[in-house]
N, C-alpha and C positions, 0 to 999 in steps of 0.2 A: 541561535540560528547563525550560519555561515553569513557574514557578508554577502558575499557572491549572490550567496543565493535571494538574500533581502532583498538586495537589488532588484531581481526578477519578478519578485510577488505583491503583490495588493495586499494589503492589511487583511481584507477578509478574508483571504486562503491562508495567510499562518497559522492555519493549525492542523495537524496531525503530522505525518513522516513524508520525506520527498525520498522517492526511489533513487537512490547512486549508478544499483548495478541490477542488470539484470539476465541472468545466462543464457544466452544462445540457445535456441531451440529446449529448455524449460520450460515450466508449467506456467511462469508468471508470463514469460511471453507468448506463451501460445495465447494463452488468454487474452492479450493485448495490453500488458502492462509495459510500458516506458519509463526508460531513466527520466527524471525528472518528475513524471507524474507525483501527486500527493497523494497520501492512503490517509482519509480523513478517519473513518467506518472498519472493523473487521468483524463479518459475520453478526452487522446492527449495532456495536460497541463501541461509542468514540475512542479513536487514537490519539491521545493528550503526550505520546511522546515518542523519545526513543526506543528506552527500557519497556514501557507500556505496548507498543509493536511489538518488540523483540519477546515478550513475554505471553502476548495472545498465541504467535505465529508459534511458538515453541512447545507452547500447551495441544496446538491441533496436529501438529508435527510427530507428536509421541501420541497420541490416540490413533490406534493400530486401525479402529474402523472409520477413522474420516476419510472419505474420499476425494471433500472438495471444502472450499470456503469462499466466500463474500468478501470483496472489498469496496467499497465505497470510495472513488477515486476524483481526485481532480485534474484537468488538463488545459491549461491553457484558458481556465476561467469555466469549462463544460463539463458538468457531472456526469459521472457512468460507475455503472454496478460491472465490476468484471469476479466473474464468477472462474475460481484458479481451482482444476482439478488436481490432485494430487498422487493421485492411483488409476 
């Protein structure tokens, strides 16, 4: 984990991925995903990492019939379900 970012969090939220980036008027922020939020959950599945993210999201990504997915998010210490459409 980033320095920087250690600094910011409580021992209890270190775990799953923090958002870096997120594009302008895409799906994660329509939904109300923020740089910085934590993606603890995706679609009920803990997120234990980088690769572990980067491999769910890539798996719903290539399935032609998803529409949407579940994330389990943290902010600033307050849990929220942001449900990111995709189609």
């Amino acid at each position: 984990m980033p320095v920087a970012v250690a600094r910011r969090i409580r021992t209890q939220e270190a775990t799953g991925v923090v958002v870096h980036f997120v594009k302008a008027n895409g799906p994660a922020e329509v939904a109300g995903l923020q740089e910085d939020d934590w993606i603890k959950e995706i679609d009920g599945v803990a997120v234990r990492g980088f690769d572990d993210a980067v491999a769910k999201l890539s798996a719903i990504e290539a399935d032609p019939l998803r529409t949407e997915f579940v994330a389990l998010t943290s902010r600033d210490g307050e849990t929220a379900v942001v449900r990111i459409k995709l189609r």
